[in-house]
N, C-alpha and C positions, 0 to 999 in steps of 0.2 A: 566668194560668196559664202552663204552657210555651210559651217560642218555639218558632217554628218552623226560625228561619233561626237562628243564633250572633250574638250582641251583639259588636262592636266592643271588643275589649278592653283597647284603648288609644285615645280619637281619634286624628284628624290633628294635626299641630301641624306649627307655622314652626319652622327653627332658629335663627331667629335675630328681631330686629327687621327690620321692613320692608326696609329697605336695604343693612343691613349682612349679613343673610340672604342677598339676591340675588347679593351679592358672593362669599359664603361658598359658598354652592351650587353658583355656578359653578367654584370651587374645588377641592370636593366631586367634581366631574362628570370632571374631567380628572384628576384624583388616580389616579399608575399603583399597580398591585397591588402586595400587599404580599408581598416576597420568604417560602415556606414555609406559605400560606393558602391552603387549598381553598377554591376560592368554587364551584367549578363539579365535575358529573362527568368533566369530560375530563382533571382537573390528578390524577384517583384513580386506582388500579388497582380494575379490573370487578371483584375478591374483596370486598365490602364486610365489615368483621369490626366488633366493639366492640374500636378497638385499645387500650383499657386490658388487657382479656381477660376472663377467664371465672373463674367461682368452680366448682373441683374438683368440686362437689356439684350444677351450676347447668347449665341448659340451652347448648350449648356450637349455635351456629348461626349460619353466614354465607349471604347472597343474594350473588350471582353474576351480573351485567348482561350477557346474552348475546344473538344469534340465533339462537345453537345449537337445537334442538326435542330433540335426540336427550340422554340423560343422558349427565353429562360425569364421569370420574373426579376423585377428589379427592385433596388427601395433605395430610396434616399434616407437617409436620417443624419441630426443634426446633434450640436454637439451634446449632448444629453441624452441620445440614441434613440429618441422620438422617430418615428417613421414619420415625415411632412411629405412627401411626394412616392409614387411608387407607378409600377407599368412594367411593359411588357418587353425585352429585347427582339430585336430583327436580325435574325442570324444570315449571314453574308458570305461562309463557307470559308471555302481555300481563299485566302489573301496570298498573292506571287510573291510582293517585295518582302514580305517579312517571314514568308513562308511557313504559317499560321491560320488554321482553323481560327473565324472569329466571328462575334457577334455585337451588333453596334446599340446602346441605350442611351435613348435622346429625352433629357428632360429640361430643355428648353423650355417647357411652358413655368417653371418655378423659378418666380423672381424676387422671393424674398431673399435679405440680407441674413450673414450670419457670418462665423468662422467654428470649423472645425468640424466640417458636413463629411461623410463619408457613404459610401454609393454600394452595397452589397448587393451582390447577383451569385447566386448558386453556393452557398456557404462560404464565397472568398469577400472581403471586402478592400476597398481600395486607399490609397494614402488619402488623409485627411489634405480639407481643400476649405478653401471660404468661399465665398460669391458676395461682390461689394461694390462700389460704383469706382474707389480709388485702388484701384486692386493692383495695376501697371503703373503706380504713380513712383516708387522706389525704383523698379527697374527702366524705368526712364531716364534717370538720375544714375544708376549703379552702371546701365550700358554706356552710358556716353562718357562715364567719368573711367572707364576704358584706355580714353586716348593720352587720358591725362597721367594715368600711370606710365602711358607706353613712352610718353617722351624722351628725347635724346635732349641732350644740350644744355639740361636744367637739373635741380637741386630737388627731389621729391620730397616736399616741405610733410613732416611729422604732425604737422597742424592741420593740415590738408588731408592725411589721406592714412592718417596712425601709424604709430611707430614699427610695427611690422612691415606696411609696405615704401617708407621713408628710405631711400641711399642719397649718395652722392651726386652729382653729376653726370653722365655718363659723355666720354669721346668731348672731349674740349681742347685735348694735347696735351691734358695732366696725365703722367706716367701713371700708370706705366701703357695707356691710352697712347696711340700712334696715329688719332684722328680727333675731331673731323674739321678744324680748322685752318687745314692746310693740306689737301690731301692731294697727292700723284695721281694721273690716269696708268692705268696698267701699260705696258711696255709697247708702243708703239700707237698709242689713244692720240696722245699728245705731250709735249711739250713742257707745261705749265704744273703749277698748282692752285685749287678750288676750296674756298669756304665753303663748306656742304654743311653746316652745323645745324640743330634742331632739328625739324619733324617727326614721326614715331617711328620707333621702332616696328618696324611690319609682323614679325609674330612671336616665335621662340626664342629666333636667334636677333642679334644686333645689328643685320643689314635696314637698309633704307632704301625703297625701290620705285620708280616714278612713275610707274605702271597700276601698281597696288594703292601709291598714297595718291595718285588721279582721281579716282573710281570711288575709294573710301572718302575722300577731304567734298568730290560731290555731294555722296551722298547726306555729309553730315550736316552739308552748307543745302539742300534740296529739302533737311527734313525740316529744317530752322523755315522754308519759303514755303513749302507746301501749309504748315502749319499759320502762314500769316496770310497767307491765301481764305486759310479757313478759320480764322479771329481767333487761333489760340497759340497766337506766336510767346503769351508773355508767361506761359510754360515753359518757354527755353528761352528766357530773357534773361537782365544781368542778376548775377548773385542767386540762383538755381541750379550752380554747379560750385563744386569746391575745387577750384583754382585759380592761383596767384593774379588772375585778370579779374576776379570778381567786385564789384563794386564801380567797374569807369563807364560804365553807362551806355556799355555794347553789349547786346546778348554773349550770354556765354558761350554757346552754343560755336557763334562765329569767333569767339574767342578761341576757340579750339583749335579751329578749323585753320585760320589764321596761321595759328604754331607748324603747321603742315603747310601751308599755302606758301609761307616763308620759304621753308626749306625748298619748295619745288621752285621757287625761282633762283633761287641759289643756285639752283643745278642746272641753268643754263646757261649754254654756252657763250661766255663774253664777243661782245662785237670786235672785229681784228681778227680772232682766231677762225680756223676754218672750222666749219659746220656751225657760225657764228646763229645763235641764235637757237641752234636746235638743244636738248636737252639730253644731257647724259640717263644714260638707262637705269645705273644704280650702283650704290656705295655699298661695299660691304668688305670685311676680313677678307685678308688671302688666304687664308686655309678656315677652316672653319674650325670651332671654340670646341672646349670640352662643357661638360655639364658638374654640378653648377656651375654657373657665373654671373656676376653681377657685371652691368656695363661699363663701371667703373673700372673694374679688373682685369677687362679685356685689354689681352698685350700683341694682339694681333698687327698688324699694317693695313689699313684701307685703302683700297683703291676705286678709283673711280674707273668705271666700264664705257665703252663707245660709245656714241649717243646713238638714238635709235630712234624711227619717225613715231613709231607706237607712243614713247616716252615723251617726245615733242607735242604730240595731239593730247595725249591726256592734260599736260601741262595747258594748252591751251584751249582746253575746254573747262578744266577748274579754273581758270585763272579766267575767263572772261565769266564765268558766273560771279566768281568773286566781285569783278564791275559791276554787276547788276546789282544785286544783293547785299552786299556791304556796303555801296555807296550811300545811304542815309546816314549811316553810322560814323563815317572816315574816309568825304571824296578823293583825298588826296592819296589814298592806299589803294580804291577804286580804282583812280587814274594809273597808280602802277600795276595795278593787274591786267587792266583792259591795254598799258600797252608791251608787257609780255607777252601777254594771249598773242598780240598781233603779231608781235616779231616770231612767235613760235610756231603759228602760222603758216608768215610768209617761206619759212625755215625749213617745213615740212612739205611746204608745195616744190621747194627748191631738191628737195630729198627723200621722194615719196617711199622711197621703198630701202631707206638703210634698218633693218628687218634686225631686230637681237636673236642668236642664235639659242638652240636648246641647249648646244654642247656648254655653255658659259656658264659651268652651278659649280666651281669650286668656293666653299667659303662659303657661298649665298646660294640662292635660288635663281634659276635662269631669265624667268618669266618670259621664254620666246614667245616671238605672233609674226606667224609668217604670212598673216592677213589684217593690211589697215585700213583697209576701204572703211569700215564699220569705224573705227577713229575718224577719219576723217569727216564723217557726216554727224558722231555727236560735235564734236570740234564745231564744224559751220554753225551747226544748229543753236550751239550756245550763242558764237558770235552773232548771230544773226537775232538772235532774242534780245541781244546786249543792248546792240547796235542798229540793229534795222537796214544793215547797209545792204545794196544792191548784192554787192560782191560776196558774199555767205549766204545771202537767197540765191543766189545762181546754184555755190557751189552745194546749198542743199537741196534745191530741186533739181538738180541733175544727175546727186549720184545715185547709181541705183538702188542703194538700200529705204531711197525716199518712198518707193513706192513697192519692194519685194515684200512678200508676204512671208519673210522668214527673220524680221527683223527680229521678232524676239522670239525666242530659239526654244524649244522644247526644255530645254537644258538651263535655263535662263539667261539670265543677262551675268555677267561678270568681267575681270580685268578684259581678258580674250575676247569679249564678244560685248561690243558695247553701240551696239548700232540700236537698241532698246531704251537707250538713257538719249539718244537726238530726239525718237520718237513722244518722248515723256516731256521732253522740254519745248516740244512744238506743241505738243494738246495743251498743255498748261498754261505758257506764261506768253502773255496777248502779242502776234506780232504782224504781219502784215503780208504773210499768203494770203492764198483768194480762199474764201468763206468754207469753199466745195471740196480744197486740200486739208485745210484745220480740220474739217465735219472729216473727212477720210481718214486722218490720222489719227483722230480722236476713235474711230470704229475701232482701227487695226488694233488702239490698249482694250478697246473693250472687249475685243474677239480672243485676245493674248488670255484676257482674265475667264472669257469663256471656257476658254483650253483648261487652264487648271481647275477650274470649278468642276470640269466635267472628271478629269482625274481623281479629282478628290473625292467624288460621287463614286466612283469607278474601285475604292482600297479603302480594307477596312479600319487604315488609322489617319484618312481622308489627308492623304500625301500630296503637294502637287506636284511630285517631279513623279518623270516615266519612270519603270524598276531598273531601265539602265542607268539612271541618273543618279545614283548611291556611289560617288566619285570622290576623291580629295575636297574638302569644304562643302561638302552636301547643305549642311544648315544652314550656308548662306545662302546659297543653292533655292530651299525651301524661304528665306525671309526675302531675297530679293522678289520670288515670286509673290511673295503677300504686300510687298509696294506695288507691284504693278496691277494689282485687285486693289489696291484701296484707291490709287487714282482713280481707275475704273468709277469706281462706288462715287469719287468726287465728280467727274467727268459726267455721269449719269443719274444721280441720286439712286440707281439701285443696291438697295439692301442687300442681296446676293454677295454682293462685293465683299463688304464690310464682314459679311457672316466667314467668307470665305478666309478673308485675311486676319479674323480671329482664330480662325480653329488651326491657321499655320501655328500661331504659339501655342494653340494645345499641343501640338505636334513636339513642338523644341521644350515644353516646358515638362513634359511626361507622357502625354497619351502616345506610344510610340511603340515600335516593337520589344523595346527592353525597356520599357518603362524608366526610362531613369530621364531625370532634365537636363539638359545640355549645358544650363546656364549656372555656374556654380553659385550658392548661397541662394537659388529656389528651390523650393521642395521640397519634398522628405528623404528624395535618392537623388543628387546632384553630380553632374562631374566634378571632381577636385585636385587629378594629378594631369591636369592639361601639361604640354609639352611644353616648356618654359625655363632661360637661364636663370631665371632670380625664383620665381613663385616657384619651386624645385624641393618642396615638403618633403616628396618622396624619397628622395634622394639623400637629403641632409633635414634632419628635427628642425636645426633651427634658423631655416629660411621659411616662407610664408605658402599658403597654397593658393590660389590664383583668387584677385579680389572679386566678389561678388560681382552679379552681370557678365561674367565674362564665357564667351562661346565656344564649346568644342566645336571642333571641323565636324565631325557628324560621321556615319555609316560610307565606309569606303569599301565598296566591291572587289577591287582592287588588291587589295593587302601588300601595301607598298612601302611595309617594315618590316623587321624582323620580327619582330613583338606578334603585329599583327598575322604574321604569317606564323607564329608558332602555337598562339592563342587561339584565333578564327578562323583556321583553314575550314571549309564548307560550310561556313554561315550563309544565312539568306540574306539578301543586299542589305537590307535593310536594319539587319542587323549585326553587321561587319565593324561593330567599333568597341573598342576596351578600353576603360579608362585607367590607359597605367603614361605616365608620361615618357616611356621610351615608345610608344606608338606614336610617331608623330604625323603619319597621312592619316588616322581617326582625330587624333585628342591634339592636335595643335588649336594654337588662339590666332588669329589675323586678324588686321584692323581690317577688311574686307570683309569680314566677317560678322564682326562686333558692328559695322556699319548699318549696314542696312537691318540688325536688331534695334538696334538704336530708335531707327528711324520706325521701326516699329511699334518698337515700346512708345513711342512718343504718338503717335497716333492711337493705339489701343487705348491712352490713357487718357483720352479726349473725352468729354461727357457731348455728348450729340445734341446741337441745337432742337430746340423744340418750338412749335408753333410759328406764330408769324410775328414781324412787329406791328407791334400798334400805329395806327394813325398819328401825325402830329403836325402843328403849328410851325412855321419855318422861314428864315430867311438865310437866304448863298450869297457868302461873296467867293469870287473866283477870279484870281492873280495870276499870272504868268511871270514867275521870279528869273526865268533864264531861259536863254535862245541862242542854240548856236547852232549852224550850219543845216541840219533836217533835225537839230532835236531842242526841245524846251521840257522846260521841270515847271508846274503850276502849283500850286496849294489852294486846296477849297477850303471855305469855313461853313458850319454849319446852325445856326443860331437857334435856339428853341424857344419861340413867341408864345407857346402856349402856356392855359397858368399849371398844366402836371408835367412829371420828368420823361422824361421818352427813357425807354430802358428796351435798349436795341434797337437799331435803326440801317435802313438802305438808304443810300442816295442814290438816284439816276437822273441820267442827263443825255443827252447827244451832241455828238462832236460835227460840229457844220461844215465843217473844211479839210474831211478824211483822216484827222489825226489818230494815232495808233498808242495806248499805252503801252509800252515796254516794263514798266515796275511801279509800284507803288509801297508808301509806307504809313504805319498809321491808321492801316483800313485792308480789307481784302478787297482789289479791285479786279473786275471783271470785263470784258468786253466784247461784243458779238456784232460784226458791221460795226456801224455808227453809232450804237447804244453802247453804253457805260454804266456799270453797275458798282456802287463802293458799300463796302460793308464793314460797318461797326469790329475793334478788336477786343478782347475778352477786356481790357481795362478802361478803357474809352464807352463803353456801352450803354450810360448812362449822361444824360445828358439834360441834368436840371430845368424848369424855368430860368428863360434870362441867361442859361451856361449856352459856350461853344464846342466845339471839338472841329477840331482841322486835319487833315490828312493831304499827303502830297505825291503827285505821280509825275513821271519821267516818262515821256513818248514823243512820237518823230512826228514830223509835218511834211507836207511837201512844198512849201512857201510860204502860204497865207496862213495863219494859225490865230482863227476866229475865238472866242469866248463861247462858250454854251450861252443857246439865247433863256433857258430855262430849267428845272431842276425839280425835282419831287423828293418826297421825305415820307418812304414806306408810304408811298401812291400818292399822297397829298401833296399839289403846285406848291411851291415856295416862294418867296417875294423876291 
């Protein structure tokens, strides 16, 4: 069941080989600072802001590093140094995690537009900020195009992504490369050799781990459905991202996701061999690389590690969303996801506890979990959202984490503790528990997001991780927590939510204890020597420094490098990180990491529906194009008989014969009991005189599978 303490969410690791390491390190150690990088609070001014800025409509609040006790006047002013807002600070005292005197000015009530607004309190003033409606629309785009850098397998096109971060292929079995198209299991694994080729690169180094790309290929594939849930899927539609799949008429988004969703079924185990089915834990070098390096250049040997159930469930929880979710776009890629999921599965029930050890980090990262209870039930939960079958509703109402009040963990949700993302996938996406378990499940994210809200209330740079929580990947730490407040915010329409999961990116974006943004190429003080073979500036002039969007691991209490241990010794949690890229437990990048920013950025950058729709004219037709065994796919049409255009629209209906949606495309559909709710997508939302719009959903029956006898159009009967 629950930790008590946070799992390690990266081990230790050398950077280099024994030797060539000690050389590098010491290297490493005298390496001066990098001209224009906050590593520290003394290089910031005490106003700490998110110097991207603020969203017009969005909680507008900066902490303030003081000794002051007494409240301190505030001002806004704009780019012209006009004073346009001004008030009072609310001084908040000792802050623990950053161990700082502070004081918090909130001018949320100012919602005009501008760029280059800056916020003075007590003679200090803070980095320049805008406040706009498209403020997160780049880092949308910069975070996700993250994975696209990271790729193994492929040609990083100079057209794509500029001649600075443009190489070769990496691990294809061109020399002086010793993978990934043919690679060995380590010495008594097995037998054989495995196509492991493609998915990302998981952080600094050129390992590939099944545990990490599980968790990140969710999320990235969760943030593309949440978003079509709520009509602004065609923000992360085709041709919205710069990569070689753009333009065939699939979101990019799942294009992405896809390049990873590949590799993970690569990585399991062929039928005939034993532990047939289940998924090898992770590829990487047998000794680990020196710094720089390009993945090209890497002359290492890969081997493939034991399979492990952890590695088997994550596979078969991405891979049966992948069924759900991509099936409008490529059923036949659907059908091979939903039936790895299965075999990996049936693989893990057969193998519940072959457990990856901690000792296993030569070369790569260990990613031990000597607990899979928590795999196991997001695993059912997807299959059961997919699928609807009996048999994943069993095994998710049975196992305990259905109903423990510690599914999602003080610490949050991550690789180790994923029993928060079964939760997330049963509030959301319509399946066919009793009404009283949904309503319960749906409480337990909202009680999760209560937690952080209160913490955040609770510290003056409104964090929502506890001050123990400043561990290896903290920031993602902090972003996964601001997905599970913005479901909240979706789940409830409360605006708390929504308030709550913007002010985490003020957190990652600058208002912080060292004022610096986590996210390189925001702000005016950016990290930029994250821990990385290629993006390695510091190291050598003329390699690149890591591309915009991309996330340091954040404040590690810990100090679980050298760097960090000779730089940070008696910092405050929260302030435990330096931006030099030989600290790699602060300043590494993960696609874990980058994920759930992602999926961030992609929501912050939503404009919030407003008001209601209009009344309208209407005639349904409603088709049942496929039936097999408990499941059918329908298509509705929607006709607009009146003589003006509807712009935005509901349809609702009721299912007479207990039918359940499991997915829809084309519409955000909804359902509660027997009522069905579809909702217009940001492209389709208009819908002329005389025009149609159709959308189409996939859900289970239990025999009879009736037609709706009637239909409304934003409340009005339709013909």
């Amino acid at each position: 069941m629950p930790r008590s303490t946070p799992p390690l969410r990266r081990p230790s690791r050398l950077l280099a080989a024994p030797v060539a390491g000690a050389l590098l390190l010491a290297g490493l150690l005298t390496a001066p600072a990098v001209a224009g990088t906050a590593a520290s609070a003394g290089a910031t001014s005490a106003v700490r802001v998110n110097q991207v800025g603020y969203l017009p409509d969005g909680p507008k609040r900066a902490t303030v590093a003081t000794t002051a006790t007494q409240a301190l006047g505030w001002q806004l002013r704009n780019a012209s140094g006009a004073v346009v807002a001004s008030g009072s600070t609310v001084p908040r005292g000792a802050d623990a995690p950053s161990g700082q005197s502070v004081q918090v000015a909130d001018f949320s009530s100012y919602r005009s537009t501008g760029s280059g607004y800056v916020l003075a309190v007590d003679g200090s003033s803070s980095a320049p900020f805008d406040i706009r409606a498209d403020l997160y629309d780049t880092l949308r785009s910069d975070s996700m195009a993250f994975f696209h850098h990271q790729r193994s397998g492929i040609a990083i096109d100079a057209s794509l992504v500029g001649s600075a971060y443009a190489r070769p292929a990496g691990h294809l079995g061109i020399a002086p490369n010793k993978g990934d198209v043919s690679v060995p299991c380590q010495a008594s694994v097995c037998d054989y050799t495995q196509d492991v080729r493609g998915g990302w690169y998981d952080a600094g180094d050129h390992g590939k781990y099944v545990v990490n790309g599980g968790i990140s290929t969710w999320l990235v594939v969760n943030s593309f459905e949440r978003a079509k849930r709520a009509g602004h899927d065609a923000a992360l539609g085709d041709s919205t991202l710069r990569i070689p799949e753009r333009g065939n008429a699939v979101p990019d988004v799942l294009d992405e996701a896809r390049w990873e969703l590949d590799f993970l079924m690569r990585m399991q185990v062929p039928a005939g061999k034993p532990y047939a089915g289940m998924a090898f834990h992770k590829v990487h070098d047998a000794a680990w690389t020196g710094m720089p390096m390009r993945p090209e250049q890497d002359p290492q040997p890969r081997e493939l590690h034991r399979p492990s159930t952890a590695a088997t469930l994550n596979l078969a929880a991405a891979a049966a969303q992948c069924a759900r979710v991509l099936r409008p776009y490529d059923a036949a890629y659907a059908d091979r996801c939903l039936s790895s999921a299965r075999r990996a599965w049936a693989a893990a029930q057969a193998n519940p506890a072959l457990l990856a050890p901690d000792s296993d980090g030569t070369g790569g990262g260990s990613y031990g979990d000597t607990k899979v209870s928590d795999e196991f039930y997001w695993a059912a939960a997807e299959l059961y959202a997919t699928t609807g079958e009996s048999t994943y509703r069993d095994a998710v109402t049975s196992s305990p984490w259905h109903t423990s009040a510690d599914a999602f963990s003080p610490y949050g949700f991550g690789w180790a503790d994923t029993a928060a993302l079964g939760r997330l996938v049963l509030a959301t996406v319509p399946n066919g528990l009793p009404a009283s378990d949904v309503a319960r499940v749906r409480a337990s994210v909202s009680a999760a997001a209560d937690g952080y809200l209160s913490r955040m209330a609770a510290q003056g740079y409104a964090v929502p991780v506890p001050a123990d929580g400043y561990f290896w990947g903290s920031n993602g730490e902090v972003a996964g927590d601001a997905v599970v407040m913005a479901v909240a915010g979706e789940l409830t329409g409360d605006a708390r939510y929504r308030t709550g999961a913007l002010e985490t990116m003020d957190y990652l974006l600058g208002r912080n204890a060292l004022g610096v943004s986590y996210v390189t190429g925001y702000g005016e003080a950016y990290a930029q020597n994250q821990h990385h073979r290629f993006w390695a500036h510091q190291l050598d002039a003329s390699l690149p420094r890591p591309p915009a969007g991309s996330l340091a691991g954040g404040a590690n209490s810990r100090l679980q490098d050298p760097v960090a241990v000779e730089k940070l010794t008696g910092c405050a949690p929260a302030a435990c990180y330096v931006d030099d890229i030989g600290s790699y437990s602060t300043n590494e990048v993960a696609v874990n990491w980058n994920a759930p920013l992602a999926w961030l950025a992609a929501y912050a950058a939503e404009r919030p529906a407003t008001g209601q729709p209009p009344t309208a004219a209407c005639a349904v037709t409603y088709a049942v194009d496929n039936v097999w065994g408990t499941g059918f796919t329908a298509t509705a049409t929607v006709r607009n008989t009146g003589p003006t255009a509807v712009d935005g629209w509901q349809l609702t209906w009721t299912y007479p014969g207990g039918q359940r949606v499991m997915s829809a495309w084309n519409a955000t559909v909804t359902q509660s009991g027997a009522a069905v709710s579809a909702r217009n997508a940001d492209w389709n939302r208009t819908i002329a005189p005389g025009a149609t719009a159709s959308f189409g959903v996939q859900g289970t029956h239990t025999g009879a599978n009736p037609a709706p006898a009637a239909f409304a159009l934003n409340g009005s009967p339709c013909a």
